[in-house]
C-alpha positions as CSV (number, residue, x, y, z in Angstrom):
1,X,191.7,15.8,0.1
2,X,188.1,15.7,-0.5
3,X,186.3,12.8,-2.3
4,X,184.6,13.8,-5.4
5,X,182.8,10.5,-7.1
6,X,181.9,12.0,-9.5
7,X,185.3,13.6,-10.6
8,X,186.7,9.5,-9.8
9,X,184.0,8.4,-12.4
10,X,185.2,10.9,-15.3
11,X,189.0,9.9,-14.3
12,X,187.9,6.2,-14.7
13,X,185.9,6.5,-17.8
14,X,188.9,8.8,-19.7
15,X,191.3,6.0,-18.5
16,X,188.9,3.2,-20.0
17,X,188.6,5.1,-23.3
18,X,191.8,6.6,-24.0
19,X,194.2,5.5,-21.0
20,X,194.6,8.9,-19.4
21,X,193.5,9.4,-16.1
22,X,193.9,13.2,-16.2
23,X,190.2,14.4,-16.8
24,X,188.5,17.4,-18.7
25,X,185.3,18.0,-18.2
26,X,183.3,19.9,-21.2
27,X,182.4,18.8,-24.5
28,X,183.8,15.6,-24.4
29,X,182.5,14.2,-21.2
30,X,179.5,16.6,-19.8
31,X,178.1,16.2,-16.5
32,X,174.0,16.2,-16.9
33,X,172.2,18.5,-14.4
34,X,168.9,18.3,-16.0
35,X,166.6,15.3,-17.7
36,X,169.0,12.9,-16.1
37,X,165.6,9.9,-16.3
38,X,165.9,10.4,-20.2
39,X,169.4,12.2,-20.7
40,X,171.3,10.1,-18.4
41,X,173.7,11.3,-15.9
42,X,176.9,11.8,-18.1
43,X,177.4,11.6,-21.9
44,X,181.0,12.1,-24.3
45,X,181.3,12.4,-28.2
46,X,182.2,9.2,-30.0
47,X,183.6,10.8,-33.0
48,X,187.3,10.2,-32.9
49,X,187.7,13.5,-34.2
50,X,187.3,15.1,-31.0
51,X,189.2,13.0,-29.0
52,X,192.4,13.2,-31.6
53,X,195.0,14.5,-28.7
54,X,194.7,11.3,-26.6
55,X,195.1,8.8,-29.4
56,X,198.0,6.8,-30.4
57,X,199.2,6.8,-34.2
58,X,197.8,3.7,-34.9
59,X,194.2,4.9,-33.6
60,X,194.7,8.1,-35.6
61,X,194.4,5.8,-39.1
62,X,190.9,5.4,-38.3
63,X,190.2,9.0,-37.3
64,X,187.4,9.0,-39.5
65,X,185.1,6.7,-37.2
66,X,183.6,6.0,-34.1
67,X,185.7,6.7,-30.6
68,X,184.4,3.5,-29.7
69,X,185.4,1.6,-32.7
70,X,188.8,4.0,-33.1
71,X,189.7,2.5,-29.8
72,X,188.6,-1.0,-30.1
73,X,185.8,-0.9,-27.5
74,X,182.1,-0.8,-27.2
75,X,179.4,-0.2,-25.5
76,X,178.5,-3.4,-23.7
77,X,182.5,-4.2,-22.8
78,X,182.4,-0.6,-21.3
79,X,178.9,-1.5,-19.0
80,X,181.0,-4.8,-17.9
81,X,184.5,-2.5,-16.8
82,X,182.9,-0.4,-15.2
83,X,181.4,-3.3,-12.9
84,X,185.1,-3.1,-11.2
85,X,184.7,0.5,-10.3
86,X,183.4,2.5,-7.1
87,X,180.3,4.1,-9.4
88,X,179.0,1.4,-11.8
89,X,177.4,2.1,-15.3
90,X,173.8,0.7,-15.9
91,X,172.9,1.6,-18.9
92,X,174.2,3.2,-22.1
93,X,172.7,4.1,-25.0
94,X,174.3,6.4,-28.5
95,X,171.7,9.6,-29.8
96,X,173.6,11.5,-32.6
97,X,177.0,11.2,-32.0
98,X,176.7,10.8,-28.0
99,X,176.7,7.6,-25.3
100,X,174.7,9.0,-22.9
101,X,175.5,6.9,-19.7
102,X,173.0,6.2,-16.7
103,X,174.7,5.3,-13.9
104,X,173.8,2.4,-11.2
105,X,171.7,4.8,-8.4
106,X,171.8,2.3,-5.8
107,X,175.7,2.0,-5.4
108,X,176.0,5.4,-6.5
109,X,173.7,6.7,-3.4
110,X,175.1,4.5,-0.9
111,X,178.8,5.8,-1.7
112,X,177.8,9.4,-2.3
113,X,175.8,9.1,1.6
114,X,179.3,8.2,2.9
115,X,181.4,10.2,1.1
116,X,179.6,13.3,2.1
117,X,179.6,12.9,5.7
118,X,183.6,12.1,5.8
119,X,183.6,15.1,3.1
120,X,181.6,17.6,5.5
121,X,183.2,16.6,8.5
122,X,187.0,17.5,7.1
123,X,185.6,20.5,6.0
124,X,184.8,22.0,8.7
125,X,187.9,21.0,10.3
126,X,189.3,22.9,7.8
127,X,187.8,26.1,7.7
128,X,187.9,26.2,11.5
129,X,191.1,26.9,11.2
130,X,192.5,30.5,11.0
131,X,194.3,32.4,8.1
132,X,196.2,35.4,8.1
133,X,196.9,35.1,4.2
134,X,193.6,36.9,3.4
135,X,193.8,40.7,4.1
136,X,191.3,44.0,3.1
137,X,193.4,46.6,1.5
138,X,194.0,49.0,4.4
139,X,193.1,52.3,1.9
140,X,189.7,50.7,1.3
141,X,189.1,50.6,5.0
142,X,185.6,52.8,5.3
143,X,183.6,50.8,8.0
144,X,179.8,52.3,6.6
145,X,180.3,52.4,3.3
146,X,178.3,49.6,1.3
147,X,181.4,49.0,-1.2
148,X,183.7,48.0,2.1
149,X,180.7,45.7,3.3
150,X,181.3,43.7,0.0
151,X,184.4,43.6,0.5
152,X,184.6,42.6,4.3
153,X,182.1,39.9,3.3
154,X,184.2,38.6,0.2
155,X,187.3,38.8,2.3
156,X,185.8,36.3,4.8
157,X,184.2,34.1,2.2
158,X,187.5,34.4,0.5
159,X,189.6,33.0,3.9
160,X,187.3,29.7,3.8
161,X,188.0,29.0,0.2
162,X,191.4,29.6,0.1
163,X,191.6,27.5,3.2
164,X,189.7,24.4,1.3
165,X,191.6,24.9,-1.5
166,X,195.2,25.2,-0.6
167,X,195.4,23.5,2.6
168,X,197.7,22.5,3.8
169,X,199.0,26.5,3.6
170,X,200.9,27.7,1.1
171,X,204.0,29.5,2.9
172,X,204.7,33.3,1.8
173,X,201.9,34.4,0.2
174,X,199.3,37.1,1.1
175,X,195.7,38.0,-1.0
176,X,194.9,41.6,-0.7
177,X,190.8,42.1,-1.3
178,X,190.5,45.3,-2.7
179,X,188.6,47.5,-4.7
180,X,191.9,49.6,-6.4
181,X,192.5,48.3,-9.9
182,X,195.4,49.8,-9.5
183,X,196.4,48.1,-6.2
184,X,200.4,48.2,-5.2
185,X,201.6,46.7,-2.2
186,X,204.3,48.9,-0.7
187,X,205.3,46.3,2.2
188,X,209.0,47.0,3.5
189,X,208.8,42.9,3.4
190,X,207.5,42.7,-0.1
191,X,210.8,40.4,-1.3
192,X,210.1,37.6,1.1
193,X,206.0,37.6,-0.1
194,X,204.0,36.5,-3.3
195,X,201.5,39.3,-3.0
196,X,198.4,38.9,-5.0
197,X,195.2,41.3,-5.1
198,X,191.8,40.2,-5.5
199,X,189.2,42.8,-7.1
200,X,185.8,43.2,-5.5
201,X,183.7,45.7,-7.5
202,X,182.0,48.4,-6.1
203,X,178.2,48.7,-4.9
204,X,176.0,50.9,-7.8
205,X,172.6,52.2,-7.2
206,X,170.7,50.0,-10.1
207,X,168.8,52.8,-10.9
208,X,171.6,55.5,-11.6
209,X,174.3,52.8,-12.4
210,X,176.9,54.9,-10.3
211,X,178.5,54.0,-6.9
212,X,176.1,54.3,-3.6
213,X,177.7,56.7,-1.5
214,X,174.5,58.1,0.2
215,X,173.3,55.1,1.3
216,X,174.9,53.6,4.6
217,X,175.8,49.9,5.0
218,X,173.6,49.6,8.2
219,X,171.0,51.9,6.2
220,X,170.7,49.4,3.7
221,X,170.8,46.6,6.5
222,X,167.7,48.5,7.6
223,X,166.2,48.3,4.1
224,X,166.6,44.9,3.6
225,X,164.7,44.2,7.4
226,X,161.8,46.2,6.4
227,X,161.0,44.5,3.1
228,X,162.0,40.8,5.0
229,X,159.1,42.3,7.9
230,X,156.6,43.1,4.9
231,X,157.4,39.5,3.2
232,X,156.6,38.0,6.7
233,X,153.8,39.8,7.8
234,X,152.1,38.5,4.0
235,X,153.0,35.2,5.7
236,X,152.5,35.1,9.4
237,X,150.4,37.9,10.0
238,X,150.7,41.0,11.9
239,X,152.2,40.2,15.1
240,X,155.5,39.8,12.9
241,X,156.3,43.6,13.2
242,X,155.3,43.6,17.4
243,X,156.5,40.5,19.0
244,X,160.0,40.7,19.9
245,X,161.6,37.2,18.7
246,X,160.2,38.0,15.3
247,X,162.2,41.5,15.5
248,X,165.0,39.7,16.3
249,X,164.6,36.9,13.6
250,X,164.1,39.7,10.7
251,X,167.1,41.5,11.9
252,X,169.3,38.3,11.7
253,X,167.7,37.3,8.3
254,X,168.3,40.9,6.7
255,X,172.1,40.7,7.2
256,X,172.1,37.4,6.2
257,X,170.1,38.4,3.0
258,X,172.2,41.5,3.0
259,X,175.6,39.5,2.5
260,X,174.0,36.6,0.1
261,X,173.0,39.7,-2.3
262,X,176.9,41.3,-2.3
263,X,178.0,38.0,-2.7
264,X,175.7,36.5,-5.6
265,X,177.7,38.6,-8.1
266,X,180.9,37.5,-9.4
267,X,184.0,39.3,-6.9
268,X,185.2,41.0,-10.0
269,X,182.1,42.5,-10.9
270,X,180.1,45.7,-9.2
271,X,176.8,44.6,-8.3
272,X,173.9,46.5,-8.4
273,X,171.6,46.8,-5.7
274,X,167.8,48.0,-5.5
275,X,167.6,50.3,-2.6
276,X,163.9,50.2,-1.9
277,X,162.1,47.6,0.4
278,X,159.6,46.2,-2.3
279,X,161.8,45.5,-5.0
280,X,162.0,41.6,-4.0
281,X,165.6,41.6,-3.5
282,X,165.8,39.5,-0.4
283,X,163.8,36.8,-1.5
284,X,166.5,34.5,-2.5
285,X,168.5,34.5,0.7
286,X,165.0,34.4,2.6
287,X,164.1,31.8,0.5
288,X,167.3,29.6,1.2
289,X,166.9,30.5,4.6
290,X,163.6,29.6,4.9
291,X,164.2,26.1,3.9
292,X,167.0,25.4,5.9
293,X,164.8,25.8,8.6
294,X,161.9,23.3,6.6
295,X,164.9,20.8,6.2
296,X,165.6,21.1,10.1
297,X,161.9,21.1,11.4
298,X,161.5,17.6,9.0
299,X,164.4,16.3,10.8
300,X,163.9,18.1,14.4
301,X,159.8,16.4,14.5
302,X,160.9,13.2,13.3
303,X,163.8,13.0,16.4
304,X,160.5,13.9,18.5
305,X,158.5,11.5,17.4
306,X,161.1,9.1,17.8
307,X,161.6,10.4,21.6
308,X,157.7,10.1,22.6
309,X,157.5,6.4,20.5
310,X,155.7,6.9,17.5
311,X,158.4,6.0,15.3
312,X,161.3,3.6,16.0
313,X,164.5,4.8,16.4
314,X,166.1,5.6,12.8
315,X,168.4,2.9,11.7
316,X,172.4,3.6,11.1
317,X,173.1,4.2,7.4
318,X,174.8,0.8,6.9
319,X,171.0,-0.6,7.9
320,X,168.8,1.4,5.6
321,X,167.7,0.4,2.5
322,X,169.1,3.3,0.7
323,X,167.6,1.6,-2.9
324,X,164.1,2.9,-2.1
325,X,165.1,6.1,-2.8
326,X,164.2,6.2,-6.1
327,X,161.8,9.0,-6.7
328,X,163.7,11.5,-9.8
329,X,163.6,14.5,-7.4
330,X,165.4,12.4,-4.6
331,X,168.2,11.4,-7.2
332,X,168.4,15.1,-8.3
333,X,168.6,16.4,-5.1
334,X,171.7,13.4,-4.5
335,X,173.5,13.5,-7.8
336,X,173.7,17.3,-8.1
337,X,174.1,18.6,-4.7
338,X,175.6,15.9,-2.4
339,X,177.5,14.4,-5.4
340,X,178.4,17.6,-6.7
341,X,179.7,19.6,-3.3
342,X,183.2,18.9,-4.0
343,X,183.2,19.9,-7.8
344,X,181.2,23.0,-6.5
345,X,184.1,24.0,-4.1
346,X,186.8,23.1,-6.8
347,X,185.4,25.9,-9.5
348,X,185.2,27.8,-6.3
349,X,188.2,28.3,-6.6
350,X,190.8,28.7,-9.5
351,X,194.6,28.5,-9.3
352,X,196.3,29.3,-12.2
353,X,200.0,28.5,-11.8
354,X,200.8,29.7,-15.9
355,X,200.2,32.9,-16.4
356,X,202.5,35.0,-13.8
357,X,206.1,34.1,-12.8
358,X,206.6,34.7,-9.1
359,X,209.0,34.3,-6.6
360,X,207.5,31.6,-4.5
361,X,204.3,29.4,-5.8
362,X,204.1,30.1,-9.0
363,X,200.4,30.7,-9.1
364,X,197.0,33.1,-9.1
365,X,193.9,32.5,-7.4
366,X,190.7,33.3,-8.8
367,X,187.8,33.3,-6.3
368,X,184.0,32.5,-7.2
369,X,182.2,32.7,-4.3
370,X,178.8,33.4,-6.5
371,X,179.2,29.9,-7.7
372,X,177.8,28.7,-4.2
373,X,175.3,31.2,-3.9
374,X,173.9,29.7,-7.3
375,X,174.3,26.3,-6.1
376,X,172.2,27.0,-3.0
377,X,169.9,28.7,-4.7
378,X,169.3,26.1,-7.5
379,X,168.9,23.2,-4.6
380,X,166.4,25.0,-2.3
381,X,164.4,25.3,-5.4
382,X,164.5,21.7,-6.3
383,X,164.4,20.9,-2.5
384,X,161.0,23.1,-2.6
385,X,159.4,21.6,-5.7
386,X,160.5,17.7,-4.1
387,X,159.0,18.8,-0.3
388,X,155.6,20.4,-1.9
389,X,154.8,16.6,-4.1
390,X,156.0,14.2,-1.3
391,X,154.8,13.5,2.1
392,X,158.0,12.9,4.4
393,X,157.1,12.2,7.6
394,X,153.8,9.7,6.8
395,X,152.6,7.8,9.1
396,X,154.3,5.2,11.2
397,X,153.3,1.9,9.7
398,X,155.6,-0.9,9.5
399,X,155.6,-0.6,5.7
400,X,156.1,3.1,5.3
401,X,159.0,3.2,7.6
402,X,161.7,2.0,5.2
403,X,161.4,4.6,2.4
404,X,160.8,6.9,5.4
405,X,164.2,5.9,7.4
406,X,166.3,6.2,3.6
407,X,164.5,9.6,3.2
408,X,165.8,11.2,6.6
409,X,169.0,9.8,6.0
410,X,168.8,12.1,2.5
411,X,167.5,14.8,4.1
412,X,169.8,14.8,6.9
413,X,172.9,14.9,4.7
414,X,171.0,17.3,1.9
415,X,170.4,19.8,5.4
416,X,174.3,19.7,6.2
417,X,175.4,20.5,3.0
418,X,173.4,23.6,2.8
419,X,174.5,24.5,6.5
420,X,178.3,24.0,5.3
421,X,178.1,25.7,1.8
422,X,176.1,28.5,4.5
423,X,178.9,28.0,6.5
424,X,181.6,28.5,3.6
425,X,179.5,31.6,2.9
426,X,179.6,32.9,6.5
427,X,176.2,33.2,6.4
428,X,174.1,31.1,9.6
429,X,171.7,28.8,8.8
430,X,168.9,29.3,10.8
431,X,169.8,28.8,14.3
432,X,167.3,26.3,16.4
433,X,165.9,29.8,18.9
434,X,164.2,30.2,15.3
435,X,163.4,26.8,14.0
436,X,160.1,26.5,15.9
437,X,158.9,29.7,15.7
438,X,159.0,29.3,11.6
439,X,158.2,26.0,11.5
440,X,154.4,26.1,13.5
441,X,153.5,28.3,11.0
442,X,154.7,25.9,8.2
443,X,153.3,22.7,7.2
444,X,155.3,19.9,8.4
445,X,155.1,16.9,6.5
């Protein structure tokens, strides 16, 4: 079972407010992704109105008012309770109808630091695991066609989810990726199963909106390496398309930009593909990439300068000041993407045990792989616009180091979350035969 602090803090704040512990995220609580300096980091309605199904008959007389007042609380008695729980409330202040709540940063960081690394290390425990519960419909088996390259790449995604999701494994049950609408299993064992199909759209040419079929999948592997080539050679120069470790780099990087691009869409959905190599379509996997490897050169010259004595040896977590840390792109990068990783992998994956009757489990999975891609997406950028306005690695003076220590600490667990969600993706990060080839050519700071 994962730790989600986040999720804990919405449980705690329902069961303060209305005595139930079971939590539903939405309009009345909402989790803030952007403006949190201003906005806070979560708000809920306080018109009683809205929060009718949880109250008592007596609170229901004063529907009319204030949640607050409905249930006998307010603000400040709130900011004092939640001085009992794991994630504390700092501040709170009401705008039209909302408490917008901004929570203490320097407990939440330290706990969020902690509960990542125990939450990254069971997950890839988990997902090392092996499945046979996920299976490609044998009639879609095509090995060069694009369409089946979604679906092999969606089938493998799918294994790791399901794995996070419903582990320990459910017994009897067996998801068929496929691309048949009308997909039957005919198994002789079909009584002793709870089959349930997964559809993966097909591939369409974005330009005639019908299904590729002329295109191969290792042609449009091809395509993708040529315009990756062209968006390094604008980059590093020439000796991109000649030098052999470059060749191999771009040929690793196009597949990997190859399966981000499939995967990007939601499973149900066809995705359309530009099949040219100027039409920019790699540059979000690239781009992802690309800063995975920033993330590891930062880390990788800072365990260098470490070994040849210009810095001191980075302190354990326990021993950095983790309340320096206080920079609003350091708190995005924390409260959204460390704090959020379990959340993430929870809308990954839906399990919907009401609207089929079956034999065994009683339930349907709905897989959103394109939910991660977003995620990563959305944090390289933030990473990006964060690495470009501060210097990292500055230099080693005894008052610098501090901030410096709390920083790598950030970045450390902000790099393994994008290897793991990478990882989740069966995508590779970036592997360290790469790392310094990028990175001389990037700026290290």
């Amino acid at each position: 079972m994962l730790q989600d602090d986040l999720q804990s803090f919405v449980q705690n704040l329902y069961k303060y407010l209305v005595s139930e512990e079971e939590c539903t995220m939405g309009m009345l609580v909402k989790k803030h992704s952007t403006k949190l300096q201003t906005q806070g980091d979560f708000s809920f309605l306080n018109t009683a109105t809205a929060w009718q199904e949880f109250l008592c008959d007596e609170q229901l007389q004063r529907i009319d008012g204030t949640l607050l007042k409905c249930v006998d609380k307010d603000i400040a008695d709130l900011i004092k309770t939640s001085k009992d729980w794991p994630i504390r409330i700092e501040k709170a202040v009401e705008v039209k109808n909302r408490i917008h709540l901004f929570l203490d940063r320097q407990r939440a960081i330290r706990a969020a630091f902690q509960s990542a690394i125990n939450n990254h290390a069971e997950i890839l425990k988990i997902i090392s695991t092996d499945t046979t519960v996920v299976k490609i419909d044998p009639y879609c088996i095509n090995t060069n066609c694009i369409t089946y390259l979604r679906l092999k790449c969606t089938s493998e995604v799918l294994k790791n989810l399901y794995l996070i999701r419903s582990y320990p494994k459910i017994q009897n049950l067996i998801i068929v990726v496929t691309w048949r609408s009308s997909y039957k299993y005919l198994g002789s064992d079909m009584a002793s199963l709870d089959v349930q199909s997964v559809f993966c759209g097909t591939v369409l040419n974005a330009r005639t909106c019908l299904k590729e079929k002329s295109v191969t999948a290792s042609e449009y592997i091809r395509l993708r390496q040529d315009e990756l080539t062209l968006i390094a050679q604008h980059k590093y120069g020439l000796r991109v398309s000649t030098e052999e470790k470059w060749k191999d780099f771009i040929a690793y990087l196009g597949e990997s930009a190859v399966a981000f691009e499939l995967l990007q869409t939601k499973c149900s959905s066809p995705v359309k593909i530009q099949f040219d190599a100027s039409g920019g379509s790699s540059k979000g996997a690239a781009f992802i990439l690309y800063n995975g490897a920033r993330l590891e050169s930062i880390i990788r010259t800072f365990e260098e300068k470490v070994a040849e004595g210009s810095y001191p040896s980075l302190p354990s977590l326990e021993n950095t000041d983790l309340s320096l840390l206080t920079d609003e792109d350091e708190w995005s990068l924390i409260f959204t993407y460390i704090m959020g990783l379990p959340s993430l992998l929870d809308s990954s994956v839906c399990v919907d045990e009401s609207t089929l009757v079956r034999r065994h489990d009683d339930r349907v999975h709905e897989f959103r792989p394109h939910l991660i891609c977003k995620f990563l997406s959305n944090m390289v950028k933030r990473f990006s616009q964060y690495y470009r306005r501060v210097r990292i690695l500055t230099e080693p003076r005894q008052h610098l180091l501090p901030v410096l220590y709390a920083r790598i600490h950030m970045l450390t667990i902000l790099n393994n979350t994008l290897k793991l969600c990478l990882r989740i993706l069966n995508i590779k990060s970036v592997s360290q035969m790469y790392i310094k080839m990028i990175t001389d050519n990037l700026i290290t700071r």
